[in-house]
C-alpha positions in Angstrom: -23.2 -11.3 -3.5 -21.7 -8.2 -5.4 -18.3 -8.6 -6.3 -15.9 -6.2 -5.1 -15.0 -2.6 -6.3 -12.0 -2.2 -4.2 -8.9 -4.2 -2.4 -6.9 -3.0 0.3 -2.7 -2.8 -0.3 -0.1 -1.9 1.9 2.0 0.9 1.4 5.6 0.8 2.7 8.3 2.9 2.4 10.8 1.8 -0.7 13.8 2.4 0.5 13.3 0.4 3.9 10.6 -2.1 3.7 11.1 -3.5 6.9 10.2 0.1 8.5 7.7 0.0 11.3 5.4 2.4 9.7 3.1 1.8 6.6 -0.4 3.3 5.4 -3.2 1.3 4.1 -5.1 2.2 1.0 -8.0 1.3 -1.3 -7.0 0.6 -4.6 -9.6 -0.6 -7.5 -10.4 -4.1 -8.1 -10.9 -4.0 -11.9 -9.7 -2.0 -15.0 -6.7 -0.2 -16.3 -5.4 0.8 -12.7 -5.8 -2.2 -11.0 -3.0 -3.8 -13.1 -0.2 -0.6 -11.7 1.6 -0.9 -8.9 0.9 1.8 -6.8 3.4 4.4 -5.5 3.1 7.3 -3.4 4.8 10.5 -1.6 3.8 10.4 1.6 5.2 11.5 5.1 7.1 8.7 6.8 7.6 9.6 11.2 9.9 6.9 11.6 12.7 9.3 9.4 10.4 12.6 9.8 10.6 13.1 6.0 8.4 12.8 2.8 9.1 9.3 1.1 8.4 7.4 -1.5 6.1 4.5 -0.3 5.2 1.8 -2.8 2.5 -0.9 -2.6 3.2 -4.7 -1.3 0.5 -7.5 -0.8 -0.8 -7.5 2.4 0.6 -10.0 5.7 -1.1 -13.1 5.8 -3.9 -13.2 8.8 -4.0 -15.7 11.9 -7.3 -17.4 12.3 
């Protein structure tokens, strides 16, 4: 099986993590940018503004 090229993050606002709203996004696996935590402007509805959203491991799934 091939390994991987990409891993999903979570995206959440930074200045309230706890916020409802959040964007999933492919970041790469291997290499330089795999080792930066990602952080992005992007347009949060909960507050109706542009925010600063940075990356946090994914929730654990239920079986």
């Amino acid at each position: 099986m091939a390994k991987k090229t990409h891993i999903k993050v979570r995206l959440v606002p930074e200045s309230k993590p706890d916020s409802p709203f959040f964007y999933y996004v492919k970041k790469p696996a291997g290499g330089e940018k795999a080792k930066v935590k990602l952080s992005a402007k992007k347009y949060n509805p909960a507050t109706r503004k542009h925010e600063t959203f940075v990356e946090k491991k994914l929730p654990p799934h239920s079986k």
